[in-house]
Structure formats: C-alpha cells, structure tokens
N, C-alpha and C positions, 0 to 999 in steps of 0.2 A: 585254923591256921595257928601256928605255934611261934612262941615269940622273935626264936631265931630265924625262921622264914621272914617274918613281917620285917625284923632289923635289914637283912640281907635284900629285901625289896625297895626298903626306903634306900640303903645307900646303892643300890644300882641307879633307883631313877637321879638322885643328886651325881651320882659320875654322869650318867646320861648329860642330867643338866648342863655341869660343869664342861663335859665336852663340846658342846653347842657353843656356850658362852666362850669359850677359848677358843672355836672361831671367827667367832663376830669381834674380838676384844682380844684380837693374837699380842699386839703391843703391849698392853697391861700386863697379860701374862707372864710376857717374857721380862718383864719390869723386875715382875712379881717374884721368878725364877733365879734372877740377878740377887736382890735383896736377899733370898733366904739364901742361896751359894754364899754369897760374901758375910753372911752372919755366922754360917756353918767354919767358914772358914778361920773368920777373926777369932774364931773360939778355940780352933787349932792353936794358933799362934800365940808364942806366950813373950811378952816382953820383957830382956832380961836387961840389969840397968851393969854397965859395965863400971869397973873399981872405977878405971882413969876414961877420962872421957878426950879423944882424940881433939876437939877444939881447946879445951885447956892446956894439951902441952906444947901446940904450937904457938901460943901467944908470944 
C-alpha cells in the first residue's frame, strides 16, 4: 500500500466519521457552521474611521 492510498483511506474514514457525528450533533454543527461564516465574513469587512464623525456635528 503506497502512502497516498493509506492518506486518502484515513481521510475517507474521518468524512465517514464526521458524517455520523453531524447527525447525532446537527446543532453543534450548525453552531459550528455559523462561527466560521461570521469569521469568514468579519474578515471581508474592513472598518473605515470616517474624517467627521456624524454625532460630533450634531452636538
């Protein structure tokens, strides 16, 4: 057996795994799923600091 078969069999049985466990633990999952979206995302966004700031000129 050659290395990349052995690689390619251990990560099937962990997807196997991992598919089992994401249906006894769908909640988690989609926790899970949540977290990396909204971390994906925050990464997008860039926060830019404006010159004037709209509550200081209404004072």
């Amino acid at each position: 057996m050659s290395f990349p078969m052995i690689l390619r069999t251990v990560f099937e049985i962990a997807l196997f795994a991992a598919i089992i466990w994401g249906f006894f633990h769908e909640d988690r999952l989609a926790a899970f799923e949540r977290r990396v979206f909204c971390s994906l995302r925050r990464k997008k966004l860039k926060v830019i600091k404006p010159a004037v700031s709209h509550f200081e000129t209404v004072k």
